[in-house]
C-alpha positions in Angstrom: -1.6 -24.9 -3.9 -3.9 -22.5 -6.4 -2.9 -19.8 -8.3 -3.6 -16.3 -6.4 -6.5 -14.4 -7.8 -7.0 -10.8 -7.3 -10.3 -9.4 -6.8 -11.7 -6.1 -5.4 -11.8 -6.4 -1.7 -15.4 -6.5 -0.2 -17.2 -5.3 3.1 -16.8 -9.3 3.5 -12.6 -8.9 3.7 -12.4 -7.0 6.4 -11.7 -9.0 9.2 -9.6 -10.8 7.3 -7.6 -7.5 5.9 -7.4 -6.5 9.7 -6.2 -10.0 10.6 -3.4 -9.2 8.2 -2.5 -5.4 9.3 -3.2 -5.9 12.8 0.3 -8.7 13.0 2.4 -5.6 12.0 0.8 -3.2 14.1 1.3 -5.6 16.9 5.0 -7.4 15.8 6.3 -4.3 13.9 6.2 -0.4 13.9 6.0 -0.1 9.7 2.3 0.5 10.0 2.8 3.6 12.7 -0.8 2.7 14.4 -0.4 1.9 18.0 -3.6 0.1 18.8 -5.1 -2.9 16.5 -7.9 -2.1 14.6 -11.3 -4.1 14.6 -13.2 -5.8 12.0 -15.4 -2.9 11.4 -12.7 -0.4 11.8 -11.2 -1.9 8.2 -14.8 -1.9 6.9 -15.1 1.4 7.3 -11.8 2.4 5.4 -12.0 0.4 2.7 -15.8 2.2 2.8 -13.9 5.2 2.5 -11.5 4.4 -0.2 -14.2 3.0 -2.4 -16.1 5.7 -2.2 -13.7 8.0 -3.5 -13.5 5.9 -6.8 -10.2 4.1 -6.1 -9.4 1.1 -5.8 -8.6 -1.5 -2.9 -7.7 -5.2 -4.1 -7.3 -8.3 -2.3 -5.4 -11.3 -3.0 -6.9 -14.6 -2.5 -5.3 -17.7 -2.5 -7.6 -21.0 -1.6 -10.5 -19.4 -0.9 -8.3 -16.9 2.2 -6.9 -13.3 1.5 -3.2 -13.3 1.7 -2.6 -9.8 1.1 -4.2 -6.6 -0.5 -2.9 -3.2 -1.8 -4.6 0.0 -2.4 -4.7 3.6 -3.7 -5.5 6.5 -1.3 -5.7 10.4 -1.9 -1.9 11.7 -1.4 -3.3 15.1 -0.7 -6.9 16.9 -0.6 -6.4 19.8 -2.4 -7.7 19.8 -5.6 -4.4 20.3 -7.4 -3.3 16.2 -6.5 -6.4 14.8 -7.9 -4.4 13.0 -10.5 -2.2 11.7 -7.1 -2.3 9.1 -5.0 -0.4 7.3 -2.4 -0.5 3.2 -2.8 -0.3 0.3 0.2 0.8 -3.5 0.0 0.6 -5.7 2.9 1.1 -9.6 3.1 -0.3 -12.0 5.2 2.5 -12.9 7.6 4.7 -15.7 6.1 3.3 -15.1 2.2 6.5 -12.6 1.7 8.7 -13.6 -0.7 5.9 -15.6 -3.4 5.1 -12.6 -6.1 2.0 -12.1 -3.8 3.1 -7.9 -3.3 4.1 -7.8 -7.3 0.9 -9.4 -8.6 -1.5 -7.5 -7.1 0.5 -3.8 -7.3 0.7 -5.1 -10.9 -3.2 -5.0 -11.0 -3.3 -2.0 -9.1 -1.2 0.2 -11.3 -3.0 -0.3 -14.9 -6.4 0.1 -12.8 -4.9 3.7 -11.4 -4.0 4.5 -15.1 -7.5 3.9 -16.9 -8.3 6.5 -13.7 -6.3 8.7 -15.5 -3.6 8.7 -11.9 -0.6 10.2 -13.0 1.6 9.8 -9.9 2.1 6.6 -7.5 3.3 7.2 -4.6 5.0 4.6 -2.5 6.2 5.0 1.0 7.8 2.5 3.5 9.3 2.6 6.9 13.1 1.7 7.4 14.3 -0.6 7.4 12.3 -2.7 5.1 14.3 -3.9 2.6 11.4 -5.9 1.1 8.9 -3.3 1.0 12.5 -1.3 -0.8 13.2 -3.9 -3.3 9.6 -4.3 -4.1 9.2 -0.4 -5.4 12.5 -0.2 -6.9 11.5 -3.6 -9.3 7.9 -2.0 -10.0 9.7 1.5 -11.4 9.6 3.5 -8.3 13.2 5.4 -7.5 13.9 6.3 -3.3 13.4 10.0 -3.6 13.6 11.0 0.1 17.1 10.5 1.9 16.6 8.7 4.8 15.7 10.2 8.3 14.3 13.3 6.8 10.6 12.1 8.0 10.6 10.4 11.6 7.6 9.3 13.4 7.8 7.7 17.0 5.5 4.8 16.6 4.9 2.5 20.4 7.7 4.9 21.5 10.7 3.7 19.1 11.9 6.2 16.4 11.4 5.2 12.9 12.4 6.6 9.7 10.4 6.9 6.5 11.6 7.1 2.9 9.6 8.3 0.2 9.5 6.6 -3.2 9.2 9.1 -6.4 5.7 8.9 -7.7 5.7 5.9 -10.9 4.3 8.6 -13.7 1.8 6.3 -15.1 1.2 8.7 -18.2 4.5 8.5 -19.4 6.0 5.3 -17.3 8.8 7.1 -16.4 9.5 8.4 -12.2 8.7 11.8 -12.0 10.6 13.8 -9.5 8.7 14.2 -6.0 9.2 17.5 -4.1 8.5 17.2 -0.8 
């Protein structure tokens, strides 16, 4: 087996990024989409995030994306600029390799020379993986749990926040919610 590169994803990675999303929209409720998302449906966000400026990487391991992480907007006003709110996802059965740590470990110096000052990671409970991930990559839990609910294919579930990673400083900075 080959080393896993990371790259910048491509209008080319989308089916194979919604091949990868679309398992836990169908086997899980973390992603809180209902319905599976097309090809061109994941074109057209990663569209979206590259236009903004930020960035949306893929990790590629013999020549097939295993996984991919990006940074989105965490809020439109003007005033979070400097904010953003970051996603990891694996292709089922590649959990567990370094696969989520390498490429949030490209993502966060990339998000820096952007001059983002807070990271902000969220996952669905429970999702110890997803938990453990954060917590090793500098985030802190911020938000107790069950203060956010969503009701995702009809079954409550909870979200916890993760304190934005202050990437000027290195440090968690407190999130207020």
């Amino acid at each position: 087996m080959s080393a896993v590169a990371v790259r910048t994803a491509t209008p080319g990675d989308a089916a194979q990024i919604a091949e990868i999303y679309n398992y836990y929209i169908a086997n899980t409720v973390i992603t809180f989409e209902e319905e599976p998302l097309t090809a061109g449906d994941m074109a057209t966000r990663l569209a979206d995030i590259q236009r903004q400026g930020l960035p949306w990487l893929v990790a590629e391991l013999d020549g097939s994306v295993v996984g991919y992480s990006y940074a989105n907007q965490w809020k439109t006003r003007s005033a979070y600029r400097h904010s953003v709110e970051t996603t990891v996802y694996l292709r089922n059965g590649f959990d567990g390799r370094g696969i989520g740590k390498t490429l949030y470990s490209a993502l966060l110096p990339v998000l820096r020379e952007q001059k983002i000052h807070a990271v902000i990671g969220g996952a669905a409970l429970p999702n110890p993986a997803s938990v453990a991930l954060h917590e090793a990559l500098g985030f802190e839990q911020d938000i107790s749990p069950g203060r956010f609910q969503a009701w995702p294919l009809g079954r409550r579930r909870l979200l916890a926040a993760h304190s934005p990673r202050d990437l000027k400083s290195g440090e968690c900075a407190a999130l207020v919610v």
